[in-house]
PyMOL Python script that loads the backbone (N, CA, C, O; Angstrom):
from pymol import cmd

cmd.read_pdbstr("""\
ATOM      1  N   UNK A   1      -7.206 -52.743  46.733  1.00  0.00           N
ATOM      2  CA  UNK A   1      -7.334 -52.106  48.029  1.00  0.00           C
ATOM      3  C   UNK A   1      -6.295 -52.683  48.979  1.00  0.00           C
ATOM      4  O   UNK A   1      -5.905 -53.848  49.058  1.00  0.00           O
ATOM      5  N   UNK A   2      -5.895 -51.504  49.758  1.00  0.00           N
ATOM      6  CA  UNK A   2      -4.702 -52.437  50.787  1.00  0.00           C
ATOM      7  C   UNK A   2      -5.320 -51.663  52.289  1.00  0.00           C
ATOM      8  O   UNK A   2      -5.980 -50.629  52.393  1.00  0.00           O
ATOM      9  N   UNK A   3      -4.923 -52.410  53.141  1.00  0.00           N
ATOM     10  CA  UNK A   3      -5.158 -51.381  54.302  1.00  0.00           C
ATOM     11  C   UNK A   3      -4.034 -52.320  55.659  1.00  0.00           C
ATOM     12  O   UNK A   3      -3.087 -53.100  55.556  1.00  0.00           O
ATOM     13  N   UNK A   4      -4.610 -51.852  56.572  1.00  0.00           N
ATOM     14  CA  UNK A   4      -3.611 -51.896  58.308  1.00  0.00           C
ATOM     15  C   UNK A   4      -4.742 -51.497  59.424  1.00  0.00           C
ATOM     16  O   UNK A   4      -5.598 -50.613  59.475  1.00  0.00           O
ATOM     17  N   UNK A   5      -4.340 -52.574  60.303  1.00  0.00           N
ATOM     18  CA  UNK A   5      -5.083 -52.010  61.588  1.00  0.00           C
ATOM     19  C   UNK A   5      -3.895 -51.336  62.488  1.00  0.00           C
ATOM     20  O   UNK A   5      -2.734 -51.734  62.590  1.00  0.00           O
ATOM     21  N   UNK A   6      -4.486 -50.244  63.090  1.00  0.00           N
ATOM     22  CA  UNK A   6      -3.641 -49.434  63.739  1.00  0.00           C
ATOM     23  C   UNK A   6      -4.351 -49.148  65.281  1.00  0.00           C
ATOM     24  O   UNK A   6      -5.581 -49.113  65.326  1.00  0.00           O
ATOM     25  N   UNK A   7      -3.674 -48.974  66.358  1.00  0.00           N
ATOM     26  CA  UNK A   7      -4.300 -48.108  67.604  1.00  0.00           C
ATOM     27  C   UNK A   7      -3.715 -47.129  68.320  1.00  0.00           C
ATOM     28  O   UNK A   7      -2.836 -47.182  69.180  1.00  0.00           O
ATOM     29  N   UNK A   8      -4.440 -46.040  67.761  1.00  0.00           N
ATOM     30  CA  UNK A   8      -4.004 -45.130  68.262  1.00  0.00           C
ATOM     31  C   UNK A   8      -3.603 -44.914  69.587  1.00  0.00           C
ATOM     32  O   UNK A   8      -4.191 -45.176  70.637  1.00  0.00           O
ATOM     33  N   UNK A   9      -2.353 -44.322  69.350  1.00  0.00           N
ATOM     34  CA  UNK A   9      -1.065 -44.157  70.762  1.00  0.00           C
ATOM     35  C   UNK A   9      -1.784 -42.673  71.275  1.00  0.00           C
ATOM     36  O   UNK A   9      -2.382 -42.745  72.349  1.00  0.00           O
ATOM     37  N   UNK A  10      -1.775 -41.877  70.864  1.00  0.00           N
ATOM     38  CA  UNK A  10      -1.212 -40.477  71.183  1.00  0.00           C
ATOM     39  C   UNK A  10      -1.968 -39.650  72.027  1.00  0.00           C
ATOM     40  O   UNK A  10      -2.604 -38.954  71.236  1.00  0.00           O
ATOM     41  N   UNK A  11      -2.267 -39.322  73.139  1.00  0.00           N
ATOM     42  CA  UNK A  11      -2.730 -39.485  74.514  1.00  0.00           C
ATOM     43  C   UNK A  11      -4.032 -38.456  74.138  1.00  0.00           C
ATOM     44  O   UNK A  11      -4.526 -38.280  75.252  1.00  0.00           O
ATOM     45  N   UNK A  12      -4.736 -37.793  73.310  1.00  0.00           N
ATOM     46  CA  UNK A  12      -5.906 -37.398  72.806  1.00  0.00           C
ATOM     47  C   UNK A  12      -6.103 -37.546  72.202  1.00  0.00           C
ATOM     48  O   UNK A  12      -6.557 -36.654  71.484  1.00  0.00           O
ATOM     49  N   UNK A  13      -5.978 -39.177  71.648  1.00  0.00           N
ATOM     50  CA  UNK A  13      -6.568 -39.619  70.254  1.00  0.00           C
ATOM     51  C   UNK A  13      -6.652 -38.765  68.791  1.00  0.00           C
ATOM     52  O   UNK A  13      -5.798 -37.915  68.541  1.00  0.00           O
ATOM     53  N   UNK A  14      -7.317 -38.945  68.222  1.00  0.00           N
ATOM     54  CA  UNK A  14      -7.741 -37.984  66.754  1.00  0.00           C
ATOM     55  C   UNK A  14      -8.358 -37.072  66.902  1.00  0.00           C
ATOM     56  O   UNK A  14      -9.382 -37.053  66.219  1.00  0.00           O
ATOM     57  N   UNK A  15      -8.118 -35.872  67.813  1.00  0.00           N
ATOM     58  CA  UNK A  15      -8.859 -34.909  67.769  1.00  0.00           C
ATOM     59  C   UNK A  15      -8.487 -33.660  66.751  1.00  0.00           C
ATOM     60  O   UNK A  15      -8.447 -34.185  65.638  1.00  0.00           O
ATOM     61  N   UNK A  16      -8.304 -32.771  66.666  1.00  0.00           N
ATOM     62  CA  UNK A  16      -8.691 -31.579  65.577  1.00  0.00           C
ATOM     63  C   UNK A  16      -7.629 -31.777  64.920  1.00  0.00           C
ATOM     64  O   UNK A  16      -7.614 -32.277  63.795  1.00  0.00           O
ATOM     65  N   UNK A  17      -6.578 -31.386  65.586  1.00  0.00           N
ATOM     66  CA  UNK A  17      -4.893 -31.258  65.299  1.00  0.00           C
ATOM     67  C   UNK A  17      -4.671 -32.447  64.440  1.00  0.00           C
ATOM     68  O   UNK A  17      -4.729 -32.371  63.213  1.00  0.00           O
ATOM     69  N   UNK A  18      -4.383 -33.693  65.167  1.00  0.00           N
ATOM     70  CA  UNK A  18      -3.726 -34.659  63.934  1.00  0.00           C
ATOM     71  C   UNK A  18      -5.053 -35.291  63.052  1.00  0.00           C
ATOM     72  O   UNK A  18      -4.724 -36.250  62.355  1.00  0.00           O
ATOM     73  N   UNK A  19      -6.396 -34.938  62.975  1.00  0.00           N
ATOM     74  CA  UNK A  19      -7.772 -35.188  61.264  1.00  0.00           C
ATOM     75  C   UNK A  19      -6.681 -33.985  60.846  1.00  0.00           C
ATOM     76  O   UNK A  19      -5.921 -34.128  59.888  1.00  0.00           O
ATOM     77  N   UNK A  20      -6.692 -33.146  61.431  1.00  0.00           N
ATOM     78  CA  UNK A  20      -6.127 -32.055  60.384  1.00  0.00           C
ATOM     79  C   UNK A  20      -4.689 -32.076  59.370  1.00  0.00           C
ATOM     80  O   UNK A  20      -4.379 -31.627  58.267  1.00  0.00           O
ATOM     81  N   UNK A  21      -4.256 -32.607  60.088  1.00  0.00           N
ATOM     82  CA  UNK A  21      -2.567 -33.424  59.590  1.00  0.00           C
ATOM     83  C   UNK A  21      -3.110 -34.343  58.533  1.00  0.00           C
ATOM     84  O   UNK A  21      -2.943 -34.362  57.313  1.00  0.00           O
ATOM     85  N   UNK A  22      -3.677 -34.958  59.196  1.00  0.00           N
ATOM     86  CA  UNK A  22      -4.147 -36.476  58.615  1.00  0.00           C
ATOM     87  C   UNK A  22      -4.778 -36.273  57.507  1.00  0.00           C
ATOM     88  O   UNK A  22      -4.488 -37.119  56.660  1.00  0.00           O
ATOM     89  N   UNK A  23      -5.926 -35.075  56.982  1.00  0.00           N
ATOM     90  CA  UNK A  23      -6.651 -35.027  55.783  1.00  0.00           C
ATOM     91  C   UNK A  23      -5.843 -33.967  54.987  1.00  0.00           C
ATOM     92  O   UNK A  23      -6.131 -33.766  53.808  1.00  0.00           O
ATOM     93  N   UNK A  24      -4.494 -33.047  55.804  1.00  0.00           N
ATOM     94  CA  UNK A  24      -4.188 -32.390  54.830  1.00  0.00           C
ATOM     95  C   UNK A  24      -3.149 -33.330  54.048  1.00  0.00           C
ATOM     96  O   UNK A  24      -2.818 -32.941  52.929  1.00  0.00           O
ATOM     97  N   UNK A  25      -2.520 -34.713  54.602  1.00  0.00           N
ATOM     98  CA  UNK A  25      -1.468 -35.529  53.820  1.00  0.00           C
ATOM     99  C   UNK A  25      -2.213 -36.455  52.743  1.00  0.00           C
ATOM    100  O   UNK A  25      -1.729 -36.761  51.654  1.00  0.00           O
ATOM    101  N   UNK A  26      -3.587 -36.888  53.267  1.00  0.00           N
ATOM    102  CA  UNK A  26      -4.493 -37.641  52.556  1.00  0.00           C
ATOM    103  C   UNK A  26      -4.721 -36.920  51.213  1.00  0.00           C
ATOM    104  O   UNK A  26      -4.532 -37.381  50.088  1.00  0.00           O
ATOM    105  N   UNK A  27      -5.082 -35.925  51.491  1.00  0.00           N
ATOM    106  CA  UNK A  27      -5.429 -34.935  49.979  1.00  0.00           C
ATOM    107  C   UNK A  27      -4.687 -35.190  49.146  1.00  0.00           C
ATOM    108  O   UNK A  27      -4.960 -35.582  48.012  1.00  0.00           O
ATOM    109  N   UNK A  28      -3.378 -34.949  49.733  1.00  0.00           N
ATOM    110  CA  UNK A  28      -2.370 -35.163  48.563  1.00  0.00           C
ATOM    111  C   UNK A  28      -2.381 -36.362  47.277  1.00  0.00           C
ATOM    112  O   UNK A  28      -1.647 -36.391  46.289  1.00  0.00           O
ATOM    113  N   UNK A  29      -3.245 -37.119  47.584  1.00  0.00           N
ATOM    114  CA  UNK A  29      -3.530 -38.648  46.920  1.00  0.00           C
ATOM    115  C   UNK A  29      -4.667 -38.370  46.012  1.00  0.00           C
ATOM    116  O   UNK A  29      -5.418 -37.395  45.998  1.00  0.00           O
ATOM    117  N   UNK A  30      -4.646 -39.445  45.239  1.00  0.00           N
ATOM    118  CA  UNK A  30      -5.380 -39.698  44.165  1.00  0.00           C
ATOM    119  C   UNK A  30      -6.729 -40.575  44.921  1.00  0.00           C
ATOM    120  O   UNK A  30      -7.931 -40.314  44.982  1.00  0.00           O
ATOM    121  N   UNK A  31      -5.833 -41.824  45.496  1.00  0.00           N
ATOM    122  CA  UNK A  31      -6.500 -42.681  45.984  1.00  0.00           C
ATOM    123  C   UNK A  31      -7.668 -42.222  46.893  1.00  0.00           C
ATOM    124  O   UNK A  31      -7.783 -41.047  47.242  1.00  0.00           O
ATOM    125  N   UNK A  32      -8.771 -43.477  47.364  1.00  0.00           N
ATOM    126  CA  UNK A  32      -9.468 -43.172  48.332  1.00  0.00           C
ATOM    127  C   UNK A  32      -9.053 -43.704  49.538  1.00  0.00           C
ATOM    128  O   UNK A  32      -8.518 -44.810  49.618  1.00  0.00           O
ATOM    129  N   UNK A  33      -9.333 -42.773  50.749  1.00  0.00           N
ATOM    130  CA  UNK A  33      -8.972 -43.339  52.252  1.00  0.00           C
ATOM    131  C   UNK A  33     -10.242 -43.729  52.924  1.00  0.00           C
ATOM    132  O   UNK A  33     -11.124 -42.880  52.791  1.00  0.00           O
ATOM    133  N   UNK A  34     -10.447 -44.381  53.349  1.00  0.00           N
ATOM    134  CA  UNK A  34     -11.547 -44.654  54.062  1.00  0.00           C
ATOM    135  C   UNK A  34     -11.197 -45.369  55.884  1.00  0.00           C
ATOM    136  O   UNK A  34     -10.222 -46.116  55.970  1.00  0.00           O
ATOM    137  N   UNK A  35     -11.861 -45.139  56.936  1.00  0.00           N
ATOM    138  CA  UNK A  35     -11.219 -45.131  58.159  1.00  0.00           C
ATOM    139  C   UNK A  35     -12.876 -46.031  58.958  1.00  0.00           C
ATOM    140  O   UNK A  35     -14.031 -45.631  59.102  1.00  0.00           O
ATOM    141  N   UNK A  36     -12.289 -47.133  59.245  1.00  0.00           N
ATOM    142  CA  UNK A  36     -13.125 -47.828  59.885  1.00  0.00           C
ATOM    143  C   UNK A  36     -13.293 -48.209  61.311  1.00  0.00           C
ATOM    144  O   UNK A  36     -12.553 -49.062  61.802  1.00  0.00           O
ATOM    145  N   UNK A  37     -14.361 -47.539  62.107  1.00  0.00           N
ATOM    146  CA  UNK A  37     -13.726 -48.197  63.974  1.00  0.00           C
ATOM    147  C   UNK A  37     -15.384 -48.136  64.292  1.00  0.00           C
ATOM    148  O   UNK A  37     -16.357 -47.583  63.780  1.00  0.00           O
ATOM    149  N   UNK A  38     -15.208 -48.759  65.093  1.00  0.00           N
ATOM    150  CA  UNK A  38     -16.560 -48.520  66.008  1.00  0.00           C
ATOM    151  C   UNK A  38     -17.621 -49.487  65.346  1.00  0.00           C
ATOM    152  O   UNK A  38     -18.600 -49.722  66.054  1.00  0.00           O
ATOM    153  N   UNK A  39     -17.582 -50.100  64.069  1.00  0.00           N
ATOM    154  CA  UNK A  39     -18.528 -50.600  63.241  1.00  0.00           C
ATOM    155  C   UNK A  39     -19.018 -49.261  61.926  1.00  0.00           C
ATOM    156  O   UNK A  39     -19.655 -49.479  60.896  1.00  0.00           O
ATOM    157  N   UNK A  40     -18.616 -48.268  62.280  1.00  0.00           N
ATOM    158  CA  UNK A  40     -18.496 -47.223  60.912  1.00  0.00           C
ATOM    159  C   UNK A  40     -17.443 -47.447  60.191  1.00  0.00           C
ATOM    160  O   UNK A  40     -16.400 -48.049  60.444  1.00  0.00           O
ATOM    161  N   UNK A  41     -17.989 -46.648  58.832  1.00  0.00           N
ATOM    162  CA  UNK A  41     -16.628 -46.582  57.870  1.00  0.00           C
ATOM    163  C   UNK A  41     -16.391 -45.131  57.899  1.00  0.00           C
ATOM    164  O   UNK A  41     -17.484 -44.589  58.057  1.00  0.00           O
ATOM    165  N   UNK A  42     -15.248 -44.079  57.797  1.00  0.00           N
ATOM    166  CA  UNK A  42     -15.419 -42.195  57.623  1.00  0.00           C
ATOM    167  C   UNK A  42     -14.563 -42.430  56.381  1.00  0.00           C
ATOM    168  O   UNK A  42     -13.732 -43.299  56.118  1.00  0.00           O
ATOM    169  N   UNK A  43     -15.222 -40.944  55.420  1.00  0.00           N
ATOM    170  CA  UNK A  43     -14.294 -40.684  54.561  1.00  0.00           C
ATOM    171  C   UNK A  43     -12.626 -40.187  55.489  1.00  0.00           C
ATOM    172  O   UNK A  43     -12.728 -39.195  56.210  1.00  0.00           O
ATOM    173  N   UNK A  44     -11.714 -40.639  55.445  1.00  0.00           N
ATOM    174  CA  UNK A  44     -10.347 -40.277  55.337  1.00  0.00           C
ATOM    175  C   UNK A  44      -9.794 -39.015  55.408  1.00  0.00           C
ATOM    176  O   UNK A  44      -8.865 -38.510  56.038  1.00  0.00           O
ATOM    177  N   UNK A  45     -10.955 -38.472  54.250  1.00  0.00           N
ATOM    178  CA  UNK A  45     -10.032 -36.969  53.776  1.00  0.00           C
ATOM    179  C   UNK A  45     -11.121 -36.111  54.501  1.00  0.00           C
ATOM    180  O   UNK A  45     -10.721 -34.976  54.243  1.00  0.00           O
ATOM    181  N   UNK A  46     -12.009 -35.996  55.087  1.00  0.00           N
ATOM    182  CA  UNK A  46     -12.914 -35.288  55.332  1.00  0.00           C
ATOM    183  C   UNK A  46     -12.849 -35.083  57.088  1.00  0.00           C
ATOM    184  O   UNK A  46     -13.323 -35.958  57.811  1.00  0.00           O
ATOM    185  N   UNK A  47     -12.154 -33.720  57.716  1.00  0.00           N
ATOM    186  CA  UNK A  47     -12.190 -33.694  58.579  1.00  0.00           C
ATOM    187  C   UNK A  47     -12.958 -33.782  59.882  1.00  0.00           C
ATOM    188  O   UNK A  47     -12.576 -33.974  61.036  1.00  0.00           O
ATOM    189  N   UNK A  48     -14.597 -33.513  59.157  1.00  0.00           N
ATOM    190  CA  UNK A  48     -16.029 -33.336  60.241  1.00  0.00           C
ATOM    191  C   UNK A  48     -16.073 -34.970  60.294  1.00  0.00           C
ATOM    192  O   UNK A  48     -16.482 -35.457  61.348  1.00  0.00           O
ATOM    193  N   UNK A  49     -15.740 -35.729  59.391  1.00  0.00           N
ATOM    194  CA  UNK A  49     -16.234 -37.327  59.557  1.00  0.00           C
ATOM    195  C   UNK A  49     -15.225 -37.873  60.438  1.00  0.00           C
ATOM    196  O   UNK A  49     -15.610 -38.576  61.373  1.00  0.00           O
ATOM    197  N   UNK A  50     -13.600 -37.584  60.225  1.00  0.00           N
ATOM    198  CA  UNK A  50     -13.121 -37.953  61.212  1.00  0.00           C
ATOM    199  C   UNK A  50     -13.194 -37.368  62.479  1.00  0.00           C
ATOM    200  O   UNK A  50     -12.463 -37.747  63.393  1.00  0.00           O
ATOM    201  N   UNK A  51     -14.243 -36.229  62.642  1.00  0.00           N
ATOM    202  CA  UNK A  51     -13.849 -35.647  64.682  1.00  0.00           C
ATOM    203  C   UNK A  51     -15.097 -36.133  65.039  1.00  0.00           C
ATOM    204  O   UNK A  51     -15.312 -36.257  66.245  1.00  0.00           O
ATOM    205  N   UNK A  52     -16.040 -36.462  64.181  1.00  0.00           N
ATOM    206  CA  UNK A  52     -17.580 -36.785  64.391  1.00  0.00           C
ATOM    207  C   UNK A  52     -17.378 -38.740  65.049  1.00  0.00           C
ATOM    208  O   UNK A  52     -18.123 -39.240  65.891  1.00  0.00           O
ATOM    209  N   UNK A  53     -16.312 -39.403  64.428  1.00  0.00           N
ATOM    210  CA  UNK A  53     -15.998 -40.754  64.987  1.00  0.00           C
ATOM    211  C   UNK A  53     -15.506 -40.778  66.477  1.00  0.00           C
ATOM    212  O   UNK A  53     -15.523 -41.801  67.162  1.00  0.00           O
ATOM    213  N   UNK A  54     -15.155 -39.800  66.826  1.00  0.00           N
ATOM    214  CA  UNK A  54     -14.594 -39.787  68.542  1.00  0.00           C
ATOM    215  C   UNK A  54     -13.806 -40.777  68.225  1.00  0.00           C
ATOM    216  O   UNK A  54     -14.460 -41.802  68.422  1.00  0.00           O
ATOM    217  N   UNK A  55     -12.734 -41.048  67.831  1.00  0.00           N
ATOM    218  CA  UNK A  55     -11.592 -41.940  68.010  1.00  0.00           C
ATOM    219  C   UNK A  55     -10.501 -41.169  69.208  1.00  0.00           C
ATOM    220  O   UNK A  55      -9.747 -40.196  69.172  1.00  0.00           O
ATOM    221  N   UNK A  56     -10.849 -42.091  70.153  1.00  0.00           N
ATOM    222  CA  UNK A  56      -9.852 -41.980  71.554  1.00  0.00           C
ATOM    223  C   UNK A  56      -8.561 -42.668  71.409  1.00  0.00           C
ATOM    224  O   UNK A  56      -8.432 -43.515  70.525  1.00  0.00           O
ATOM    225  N   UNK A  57      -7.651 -42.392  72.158  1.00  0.00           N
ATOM    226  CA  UNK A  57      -6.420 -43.309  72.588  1.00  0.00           C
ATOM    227  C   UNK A  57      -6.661 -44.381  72.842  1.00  0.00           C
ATOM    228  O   UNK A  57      -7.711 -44.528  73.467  1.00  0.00           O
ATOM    229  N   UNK A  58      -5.844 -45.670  72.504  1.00  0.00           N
ATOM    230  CA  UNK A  58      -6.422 -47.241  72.481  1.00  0.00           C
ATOM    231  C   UNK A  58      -7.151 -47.498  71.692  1.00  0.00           C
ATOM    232  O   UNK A  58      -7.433 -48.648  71.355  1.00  0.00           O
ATOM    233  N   UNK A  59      -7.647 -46.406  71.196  1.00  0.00           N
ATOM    234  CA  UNK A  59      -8.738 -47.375  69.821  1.00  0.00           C
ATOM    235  C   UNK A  59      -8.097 -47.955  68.810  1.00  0.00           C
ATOM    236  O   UNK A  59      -6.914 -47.740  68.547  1.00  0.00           O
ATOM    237  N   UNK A  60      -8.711 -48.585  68.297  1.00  0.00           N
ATOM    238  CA  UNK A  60      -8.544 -49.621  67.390  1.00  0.00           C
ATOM    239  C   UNK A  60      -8.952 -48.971  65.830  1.00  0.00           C
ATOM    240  O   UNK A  60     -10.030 -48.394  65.691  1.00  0.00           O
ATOM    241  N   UNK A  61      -8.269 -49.079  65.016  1.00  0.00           N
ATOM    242  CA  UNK A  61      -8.584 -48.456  63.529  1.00  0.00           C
ATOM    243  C   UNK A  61      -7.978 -49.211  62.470  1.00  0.00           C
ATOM    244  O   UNK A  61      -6.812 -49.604  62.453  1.00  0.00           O
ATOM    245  N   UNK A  62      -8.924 -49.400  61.514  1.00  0.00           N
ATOM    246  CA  UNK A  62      -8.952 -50.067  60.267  1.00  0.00           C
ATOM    247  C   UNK A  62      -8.509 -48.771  59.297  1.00  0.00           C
ATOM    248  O   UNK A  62      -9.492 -48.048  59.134  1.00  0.00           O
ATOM    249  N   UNK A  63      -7.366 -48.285  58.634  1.00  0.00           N
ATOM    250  CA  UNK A  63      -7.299 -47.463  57.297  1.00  0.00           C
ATOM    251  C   UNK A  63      -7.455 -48.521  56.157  1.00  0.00           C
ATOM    252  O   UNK A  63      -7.236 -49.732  56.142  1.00  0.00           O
ATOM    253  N   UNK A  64      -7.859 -47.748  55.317  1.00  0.00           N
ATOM    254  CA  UNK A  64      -8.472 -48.567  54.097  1.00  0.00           C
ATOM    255  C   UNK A  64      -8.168 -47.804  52.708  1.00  0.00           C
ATOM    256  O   UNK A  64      -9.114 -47.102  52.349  1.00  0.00           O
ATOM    257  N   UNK A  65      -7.230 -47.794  51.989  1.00  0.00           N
ATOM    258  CA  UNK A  65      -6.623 -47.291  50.895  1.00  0.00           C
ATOM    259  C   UNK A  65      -7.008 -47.976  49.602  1.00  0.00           C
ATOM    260  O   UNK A  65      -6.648 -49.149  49.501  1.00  0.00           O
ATOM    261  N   UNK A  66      -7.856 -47.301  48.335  1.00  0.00           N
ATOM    262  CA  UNK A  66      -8.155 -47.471  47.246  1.00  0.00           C
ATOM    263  C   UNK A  66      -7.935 -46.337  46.013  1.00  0.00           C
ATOM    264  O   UNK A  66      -8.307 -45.204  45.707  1.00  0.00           O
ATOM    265  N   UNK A  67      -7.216 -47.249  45.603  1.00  0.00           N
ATOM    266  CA  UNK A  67      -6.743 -46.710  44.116  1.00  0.00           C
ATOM    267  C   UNK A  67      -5.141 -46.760  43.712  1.00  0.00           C
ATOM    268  O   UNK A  67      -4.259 -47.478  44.182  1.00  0.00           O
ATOM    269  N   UNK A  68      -5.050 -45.542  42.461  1.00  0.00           N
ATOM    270  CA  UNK A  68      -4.182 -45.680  41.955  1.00  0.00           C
ATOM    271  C   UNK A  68      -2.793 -45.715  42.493  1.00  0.00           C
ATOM    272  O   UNK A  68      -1.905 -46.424  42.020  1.00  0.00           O
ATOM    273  N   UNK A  69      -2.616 -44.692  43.786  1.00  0.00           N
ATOM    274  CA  UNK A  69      -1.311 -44.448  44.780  1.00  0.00           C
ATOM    275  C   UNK A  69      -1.549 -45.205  46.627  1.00  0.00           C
ATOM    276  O   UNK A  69      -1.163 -44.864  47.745  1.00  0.00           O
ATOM    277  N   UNK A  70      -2.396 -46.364  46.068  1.00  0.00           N
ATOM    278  CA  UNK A  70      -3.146 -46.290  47.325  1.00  0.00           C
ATOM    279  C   UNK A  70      -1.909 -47.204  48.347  1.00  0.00           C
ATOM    280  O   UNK A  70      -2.092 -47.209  49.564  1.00  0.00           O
ATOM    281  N   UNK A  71      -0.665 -47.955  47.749  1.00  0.00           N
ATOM    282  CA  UNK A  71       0.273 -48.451  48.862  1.00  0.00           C
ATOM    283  C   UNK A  71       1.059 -47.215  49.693  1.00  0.00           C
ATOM    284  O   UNK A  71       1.515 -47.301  50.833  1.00  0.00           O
ATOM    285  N   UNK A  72       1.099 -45.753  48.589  1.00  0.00           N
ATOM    286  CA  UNK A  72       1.700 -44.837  48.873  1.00  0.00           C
ATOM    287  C   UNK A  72       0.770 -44.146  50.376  1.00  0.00           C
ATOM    288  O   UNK A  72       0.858 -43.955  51.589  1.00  0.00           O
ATOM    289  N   UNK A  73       0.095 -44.023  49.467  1.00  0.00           N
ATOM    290  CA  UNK A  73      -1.471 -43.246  50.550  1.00  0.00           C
ATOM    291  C   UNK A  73      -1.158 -44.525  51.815  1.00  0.00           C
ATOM    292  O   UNK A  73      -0.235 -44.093  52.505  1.00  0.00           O
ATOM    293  N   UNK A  74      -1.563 -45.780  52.284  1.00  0.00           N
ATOM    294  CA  UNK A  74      -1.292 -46.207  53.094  1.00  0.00           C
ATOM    295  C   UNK A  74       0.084 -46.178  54.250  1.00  0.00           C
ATOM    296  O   UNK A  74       0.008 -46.240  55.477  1.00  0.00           O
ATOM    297  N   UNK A  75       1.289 -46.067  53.420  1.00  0.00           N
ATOM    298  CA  UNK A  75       2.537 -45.754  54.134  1.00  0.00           C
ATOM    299  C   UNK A  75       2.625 -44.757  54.632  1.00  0.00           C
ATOM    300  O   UNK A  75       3.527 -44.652  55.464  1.00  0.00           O
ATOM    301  N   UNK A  76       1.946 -43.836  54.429  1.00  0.00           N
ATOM    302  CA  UNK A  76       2.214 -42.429  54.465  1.00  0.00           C
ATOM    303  C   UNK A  76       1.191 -42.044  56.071  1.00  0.00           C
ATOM    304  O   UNK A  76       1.590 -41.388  57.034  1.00  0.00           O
ATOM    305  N   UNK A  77      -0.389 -42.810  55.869  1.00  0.00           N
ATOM    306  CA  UNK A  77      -0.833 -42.929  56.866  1.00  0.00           C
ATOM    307  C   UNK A  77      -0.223 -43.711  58.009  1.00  0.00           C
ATOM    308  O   UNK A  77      -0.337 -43.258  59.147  1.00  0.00           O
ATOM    309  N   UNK A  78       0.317 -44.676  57.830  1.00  0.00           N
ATOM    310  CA  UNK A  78       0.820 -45.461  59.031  1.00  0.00           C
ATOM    311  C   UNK A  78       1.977 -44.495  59.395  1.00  0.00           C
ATOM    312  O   UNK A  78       1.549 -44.140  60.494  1.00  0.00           O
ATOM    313  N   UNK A  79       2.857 -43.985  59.281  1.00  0.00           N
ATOM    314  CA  UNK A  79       3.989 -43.357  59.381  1.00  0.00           C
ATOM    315  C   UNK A  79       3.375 -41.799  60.146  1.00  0.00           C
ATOM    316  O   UNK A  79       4.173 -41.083  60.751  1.00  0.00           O
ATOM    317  N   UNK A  80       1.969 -41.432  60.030  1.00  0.00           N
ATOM    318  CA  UNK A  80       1.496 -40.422  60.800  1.00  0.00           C
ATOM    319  C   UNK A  80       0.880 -40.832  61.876  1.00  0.00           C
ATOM    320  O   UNK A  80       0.446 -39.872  62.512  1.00  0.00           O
ATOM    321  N   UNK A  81       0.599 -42.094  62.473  1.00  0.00           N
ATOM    322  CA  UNK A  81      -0.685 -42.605  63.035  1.00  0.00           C
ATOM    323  C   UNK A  81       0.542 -43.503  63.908  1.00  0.00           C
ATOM    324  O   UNK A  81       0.693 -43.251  65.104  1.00  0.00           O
ATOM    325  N   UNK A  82       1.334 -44.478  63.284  1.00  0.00           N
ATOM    326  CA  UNK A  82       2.427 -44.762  64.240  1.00  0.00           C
ATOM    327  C   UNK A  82       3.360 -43.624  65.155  1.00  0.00           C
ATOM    328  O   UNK A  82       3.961 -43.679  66.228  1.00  0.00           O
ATOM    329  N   UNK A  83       3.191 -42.851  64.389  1.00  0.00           N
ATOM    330  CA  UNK A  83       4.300 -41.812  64.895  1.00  0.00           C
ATOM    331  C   UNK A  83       3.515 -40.880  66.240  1.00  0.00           C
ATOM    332  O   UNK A  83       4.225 -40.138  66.919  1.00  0.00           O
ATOM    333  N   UNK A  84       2.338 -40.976  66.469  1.00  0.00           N
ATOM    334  CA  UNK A  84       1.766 -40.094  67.132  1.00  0.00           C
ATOM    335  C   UNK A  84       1.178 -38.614  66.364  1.00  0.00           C
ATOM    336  O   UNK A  84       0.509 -37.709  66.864  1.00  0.00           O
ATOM    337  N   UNK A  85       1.669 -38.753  65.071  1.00  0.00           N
ATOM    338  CA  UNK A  85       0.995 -37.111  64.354  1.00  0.00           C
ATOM    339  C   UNK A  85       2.009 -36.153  65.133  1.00  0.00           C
ATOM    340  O   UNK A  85       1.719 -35.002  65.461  1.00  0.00           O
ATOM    341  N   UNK A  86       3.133 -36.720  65.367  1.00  0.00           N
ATOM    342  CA  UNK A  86       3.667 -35.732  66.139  1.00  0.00           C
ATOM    343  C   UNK A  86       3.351 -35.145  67.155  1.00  0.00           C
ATOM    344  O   UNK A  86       3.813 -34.017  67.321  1.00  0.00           O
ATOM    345  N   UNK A  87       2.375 -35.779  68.255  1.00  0.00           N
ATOM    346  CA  UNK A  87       2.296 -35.234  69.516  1.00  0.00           C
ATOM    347  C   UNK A  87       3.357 -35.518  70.961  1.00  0.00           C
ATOM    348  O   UNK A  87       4.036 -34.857  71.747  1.00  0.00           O
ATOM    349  N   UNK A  88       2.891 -37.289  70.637  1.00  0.00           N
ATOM    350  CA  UNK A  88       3.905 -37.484  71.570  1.00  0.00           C
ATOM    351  C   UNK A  88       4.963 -38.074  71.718  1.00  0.00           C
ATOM    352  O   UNK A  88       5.586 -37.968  72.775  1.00  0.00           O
TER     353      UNK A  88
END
""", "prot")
cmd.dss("prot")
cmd.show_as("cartoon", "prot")
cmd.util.cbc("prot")
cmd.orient("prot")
């Protein structure tokens, strides 16, 4: 398992638009994602678990990558989550 703490930049947090980015790049993996804040863990790939966490701007997030592509699956998340998902 590898993972990164990250906080989200991007001035409406994780709302529809970038879970939606976010679980359609996750899919692509073998591995499991798992997304930890608040004292929960969400499945990764599952969009209702990530909009159901209310992750705001400034929050604080644990990604959590397991398995076979899981350094890939991790880079790939930081590189969407650093970047803003392309908002801002």
């Amino acid at each position: 398992m590898v993972s990164k703490e990250f906080t989200i930049k991007n001035s409406m947090g994780f709302h529809m638009r970038p879970a939606n980015v976010f679980v359609s790049e996750m899919t692509k993996f073998v591995s499991e994602v798992n997304i930890k804040f608040d004292g929960k863990t969400v499945n990764g790939k599952s969009i209702m678990n990530i909009m159901a966490a209310c992750i705001k701007c400034g929050s604080v997030i644990t990604v959590e990558c397991s398995g076979a592509d899981e350094q890939a699956m991790l880079d790939k998340a930081s590189e969407l989550i650093e970047g803003g998902f392309g908002e801002d």
